[in-house]
N, C-alpha and C positions, 0 to 999 in steps of 0.2 A: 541914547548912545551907550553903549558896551566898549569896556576894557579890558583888554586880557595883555597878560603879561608871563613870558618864562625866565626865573630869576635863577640864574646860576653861579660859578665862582669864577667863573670868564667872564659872562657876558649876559646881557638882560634884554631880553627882547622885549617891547611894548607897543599895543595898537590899539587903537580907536576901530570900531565898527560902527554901521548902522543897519537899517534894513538893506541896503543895498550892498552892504558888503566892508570892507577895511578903507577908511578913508585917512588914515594916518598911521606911519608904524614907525620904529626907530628901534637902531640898535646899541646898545652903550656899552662900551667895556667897564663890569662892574666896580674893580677893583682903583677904577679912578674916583670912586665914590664912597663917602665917607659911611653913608647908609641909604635903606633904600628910598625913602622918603623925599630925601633931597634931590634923589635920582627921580623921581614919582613926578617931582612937582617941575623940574627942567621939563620933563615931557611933557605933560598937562600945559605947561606957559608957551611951549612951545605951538601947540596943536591950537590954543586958543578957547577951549572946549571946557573949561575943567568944571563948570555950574553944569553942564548938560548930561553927566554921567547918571546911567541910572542903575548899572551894577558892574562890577568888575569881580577877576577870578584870576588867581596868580599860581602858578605852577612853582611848586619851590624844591629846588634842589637839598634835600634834607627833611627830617619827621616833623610830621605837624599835630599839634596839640591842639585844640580847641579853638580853631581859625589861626592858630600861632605857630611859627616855626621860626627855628635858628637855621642858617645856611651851615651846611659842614665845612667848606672852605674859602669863609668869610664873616666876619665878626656881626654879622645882621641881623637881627631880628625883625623877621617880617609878622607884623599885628594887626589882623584883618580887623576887629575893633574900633581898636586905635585910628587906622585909616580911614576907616570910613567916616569917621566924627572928624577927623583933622580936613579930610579932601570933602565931606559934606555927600557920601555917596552912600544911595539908602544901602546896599544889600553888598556884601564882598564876602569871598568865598577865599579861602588858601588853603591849597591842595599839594600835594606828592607830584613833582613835576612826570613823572610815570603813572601816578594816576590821572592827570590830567591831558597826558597822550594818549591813554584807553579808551574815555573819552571821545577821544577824538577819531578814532580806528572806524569806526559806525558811521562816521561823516563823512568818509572818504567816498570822492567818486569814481568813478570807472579807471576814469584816465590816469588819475593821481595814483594807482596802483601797478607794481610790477611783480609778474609772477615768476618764482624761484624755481617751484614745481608744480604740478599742476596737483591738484587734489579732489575730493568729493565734501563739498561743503557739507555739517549736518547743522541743522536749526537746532539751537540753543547749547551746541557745545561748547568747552571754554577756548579761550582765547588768548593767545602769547605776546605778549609785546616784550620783544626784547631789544636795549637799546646801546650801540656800539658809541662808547665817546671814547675821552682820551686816555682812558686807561685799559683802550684794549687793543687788541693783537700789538701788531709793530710798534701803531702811536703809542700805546701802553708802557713796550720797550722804554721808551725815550723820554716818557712824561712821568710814569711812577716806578721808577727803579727800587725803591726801599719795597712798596711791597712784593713786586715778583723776588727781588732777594730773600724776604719774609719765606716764599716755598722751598729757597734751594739752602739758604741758610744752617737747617737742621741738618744737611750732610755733615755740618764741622762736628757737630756732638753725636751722632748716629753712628752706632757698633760696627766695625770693619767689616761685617757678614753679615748682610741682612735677612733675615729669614722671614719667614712667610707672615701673614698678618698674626702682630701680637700686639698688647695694650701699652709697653713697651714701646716698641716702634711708635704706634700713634701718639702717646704721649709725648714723645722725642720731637717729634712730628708739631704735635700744639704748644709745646714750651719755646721753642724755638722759634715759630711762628709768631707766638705773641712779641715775644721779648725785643724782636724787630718792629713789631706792626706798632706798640708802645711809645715808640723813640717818636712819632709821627702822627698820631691818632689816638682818640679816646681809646679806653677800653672797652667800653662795649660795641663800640665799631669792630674793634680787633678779635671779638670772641667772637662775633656773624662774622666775619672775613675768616679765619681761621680754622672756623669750624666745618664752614663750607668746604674750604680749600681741602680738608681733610676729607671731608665725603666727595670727593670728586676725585681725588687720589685712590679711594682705595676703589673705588667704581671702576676705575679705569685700569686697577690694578698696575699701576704707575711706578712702582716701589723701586724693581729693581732702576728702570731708567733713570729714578733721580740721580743714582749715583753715579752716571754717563755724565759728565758734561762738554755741551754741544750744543749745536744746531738744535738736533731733536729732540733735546731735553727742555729747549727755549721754548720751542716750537708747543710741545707738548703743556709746556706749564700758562704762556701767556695767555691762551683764553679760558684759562680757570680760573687768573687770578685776575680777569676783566670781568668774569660772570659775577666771582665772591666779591670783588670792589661795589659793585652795581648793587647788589643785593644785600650790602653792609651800609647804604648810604642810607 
């Protein structure tokens, strides 16, 4: 039997496999749970199964260290180790829940795919996974307001006339940015979020638009600051 599990700040998916395929799955809302282990062993007692495992692999929302990682929003610590001597399971794996989607990209069948555009496959080039959750476009809007605030923010301290790219502007640009991203999140999360956000502003040469606000100025900022969420996590 194989376990695989995605542990996020919502919710925790978990399933039993065997050669035939998924024979138990369940999904839990994380944050009714004190940690993940307790959550671990409800499923396991659950499925009935928990002596038969013979390796498991957990996709965790947040970096991982040495089969170990902390969730970014949830007080958890997931310890592949630790697990495997407590659940008695020879081999466990803890992975970057995006890298354990990658993964997964190679196993997909025919069907399970839909195409956006049509393209010219080349063997052995790289490969994109990029993943829309709740901090992007609209849902974004509604879920993480402090950081898309983090991009528009820097207008209140930003020189009445903005002129063409100077160090200046971009610094205006990242002090402002952080000093928001702060109130909410580590700092090192907020220097990859901010730094991004700044290389994606001036790519797009964005500058004067910030100073519009509107529609198109929302429009414009929310899937940058879903891209740099994603890629700060």
């Amino acid at each position: 039997m194989i376990l695989g599990g995605d542990i996020g700040g919502t919710k925790t998916l978990l399933a039993l496999a065997d050669e035939g395929g998924i024979v138990h799955e369940r999904r839990f809302p994380s944050r009714d749970w004190g940690d993940f282990s307790a959550l671990l062993r409800a499923f396991l007692d659950d499925a009935g199964c928990a002596a038969n495992i013979a390796a498991a692999c957990f996709g965790v929302a947040g970096p991982v260290l040495d089969e170990r990682a902390r969730l970014t929003y949830l007080p958890w610590t997931v310890d592949g180790p630790a697990l495997a001597r407590f659940f008695g399971i020879d081999r466990v794996r803890v992975v970057n829940d995006f890298a354990a989607a990658a993964q997964g990209v190679a196993a997909l069948r025919p069907e399970q795919l839909a195409t956006l555009q049509e393209g010219r496959p080349q063997p052995g080039a790289p490969r994109l996974l990029i993943g829309a959750g709740r901090r992007s476009l609209p849902i974004y809007l509604l879920h993480q307001p402090v950081l898309l605030g983090a991009l528009t923010l820097y207008l209140q301290f930003a020189p009445p006339v903005l002129q063409p790219e100077t160090p200046s502007r971009a610094q205006n640009f990242l002090r402002s940015c952080e000093a928001t991203c702060t109130a909410e999140h580590a700092g090192a999360y907020c220097t990859t979020y901010c730094g991004c956000a700044l290389e994606q502003v001036e790519a797009a040469d964005l500058w004067a638009l910030l100073d519009k606000p509107g529609p198109a100025r929302d429009g414009a900022l929310a899937p940058i600051a879903a891209l740099c969420g994603a890629m700060a996590n």
